[in-house]
C-alpha positions, -999 to 999 in steps of 0.1 A, spaced: -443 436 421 -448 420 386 -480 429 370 -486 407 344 -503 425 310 -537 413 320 -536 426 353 -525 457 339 -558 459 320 -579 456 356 -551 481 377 -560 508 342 -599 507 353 -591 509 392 -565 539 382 -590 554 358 -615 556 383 -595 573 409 -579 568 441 -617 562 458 -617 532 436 -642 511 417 -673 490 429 -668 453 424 -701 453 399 -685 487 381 -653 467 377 -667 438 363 -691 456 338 -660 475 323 -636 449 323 -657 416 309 -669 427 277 -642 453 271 -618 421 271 -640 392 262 -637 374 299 -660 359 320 -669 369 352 -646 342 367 -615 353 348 -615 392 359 -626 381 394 -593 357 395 -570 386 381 -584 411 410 -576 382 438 -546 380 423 -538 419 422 -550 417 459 -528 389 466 -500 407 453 -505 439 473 -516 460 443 -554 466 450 -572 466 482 -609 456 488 -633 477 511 -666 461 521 -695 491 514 -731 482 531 -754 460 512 -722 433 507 -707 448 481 -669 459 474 -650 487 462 -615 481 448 -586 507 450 -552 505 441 -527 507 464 -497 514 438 -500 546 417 -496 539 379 -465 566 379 -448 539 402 -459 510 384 -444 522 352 -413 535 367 -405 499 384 -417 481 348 -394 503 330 -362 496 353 -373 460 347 -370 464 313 -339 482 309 -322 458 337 -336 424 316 -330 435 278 -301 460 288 -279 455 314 -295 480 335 -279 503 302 -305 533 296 -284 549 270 -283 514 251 -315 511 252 -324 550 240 -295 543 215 -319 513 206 -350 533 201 -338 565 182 -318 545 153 -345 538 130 -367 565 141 -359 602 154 -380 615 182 -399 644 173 -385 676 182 -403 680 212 -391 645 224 -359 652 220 -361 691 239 -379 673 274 -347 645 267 -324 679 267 -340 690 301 -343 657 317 -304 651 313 -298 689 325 -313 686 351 -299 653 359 -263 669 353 -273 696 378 -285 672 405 -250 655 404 -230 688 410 -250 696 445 
């Protein structure tokens, strides 16, 4: 699912609140003047989220709605960052870490949870 970088504003207030969600009126009081939209442009970006399977809508007496996602962020992030090392990459990770460490070395504590991830990769392959 592509989530485009102002939907990711809306599905970062739905996450932040939680997986119980957000009311409609909560969502739209953080997101307008936080971003400078109208009430119709955050309104179009949630059908759209809803469209796309991301957020799902429960009706709560009085007429009201509560939003809650129905992707974790964790999963979001993983799929955008395949995307992105598939597009710019060749689907390449070393490239694109190759890429990111040339002008600027990761701090040392970077670089030791970069030691354990590929351990621990390493150690996955041998069982």
């Amino acid at each position: 699912m592509r989530i485009t970088e102002a939907e990711a504003c809306v599905m970062e207030a739905v996450w932040s609140a939680g997986p119980a969600g957000l009311s409609a009126a909560d969502l739209l009081a953080q997101l307008c003047p936080a971003h400078a939209w109208s009430e119709s442009t955050a309104r179009t970006l949630i059908h759209r989220l809803m469209l796309k399977g991301a957020l799902r809508s429960t009706r709560v007496p009085g007429g009201g709605a509560v939003y809650a996602p129905t992707v974790t962020r964790e999963t979001w992030l993983a799929a955008e960052g395949q995307g992105l090392v598939d597009r710019l990459f060749g689907g390449e990770l070393a490239t694109l870490v190759a890429l990111l460490t040339r002008e600027r070395r990761p701090p040392p504590d970077d670089l030791a949870r970069l030691r354990r991830l590929v351990a621990e990769l390493d150690a996955s392959e041998d069982d």
